[in-house]
Phi, psi and omega in degrees: 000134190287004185276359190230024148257146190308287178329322171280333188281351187277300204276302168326309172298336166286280176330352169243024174238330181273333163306298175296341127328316173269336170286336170325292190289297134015298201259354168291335173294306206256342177295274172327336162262346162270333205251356192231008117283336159103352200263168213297113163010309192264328126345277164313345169277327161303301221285282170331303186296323197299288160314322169297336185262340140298322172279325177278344162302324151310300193277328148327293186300319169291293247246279189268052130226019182027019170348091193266008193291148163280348176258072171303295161353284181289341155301306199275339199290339174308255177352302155286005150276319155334299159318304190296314153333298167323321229244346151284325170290314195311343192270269181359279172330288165321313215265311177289350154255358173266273182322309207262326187247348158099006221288167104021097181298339179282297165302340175282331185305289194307014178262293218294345155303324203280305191306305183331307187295352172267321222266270181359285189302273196320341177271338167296327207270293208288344195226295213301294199249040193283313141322343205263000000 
């Protein structure tokens, strides 16, 4: 099964350094439309996930999944379905510890990123660069 081969554990560690790079970008995005522009907590949390999931998709396609498709168009629209997927659980995921549990809106961002990125990597792996 590829999930216990050095090649998927490479590429999870890669996806998870351009992931860090995009929570970076994520949570500076989602600080500034919440906290210095005013707009509403999940919203600004879409707005975040968003930018983020483009620089990652940029950083993806060179680096960890050395991507040659010529339909980069249709690569990314992959990608950015994948995300959005993504980015209903995190908003899910958020929205049930900030609302329902009370928890700390930062710290929950950061469960709800964590949950995204197992759904992220494997639909990536497995459907968007699945060729590569």
């Amino acid at each position: 099964m590829s999930f216990f081969t050095k090649a998927f554990f490479l590429k999870f560690l890669k996806f998870g350094i351009v992931g860090f790079s995009g929570l970076i970008i994520d949570f500076l995005v989602t600080y500034i439309c919440k906290e210095k522009i005013k707009i509403h907590k999940l919203l600004s949390n879409a707005i975040g996930f968003c930018v983020a999931a483009t620089n990652n998709y940029i950083l993806n396609r060179i680096w960890t999944f050395e991507s040659s498709n010529d339909k980069i168009g249709l690569e990314f629209v992959e990608f950015f379905g994948v995300s959005v997927v993504g980015l209903s659980i995190n908003t899910l995921v958020l929205w049930l510890l900030t609302d329902k549990l009370r928890w700390n809106f930062y710290f929950s961002k950061l469960c709800a990123i964590a949950t995204a990125t197992i759904w992220n990597f494997l639909a990536n792996y497995y459907f968007t660069f699945a060729a590569n």
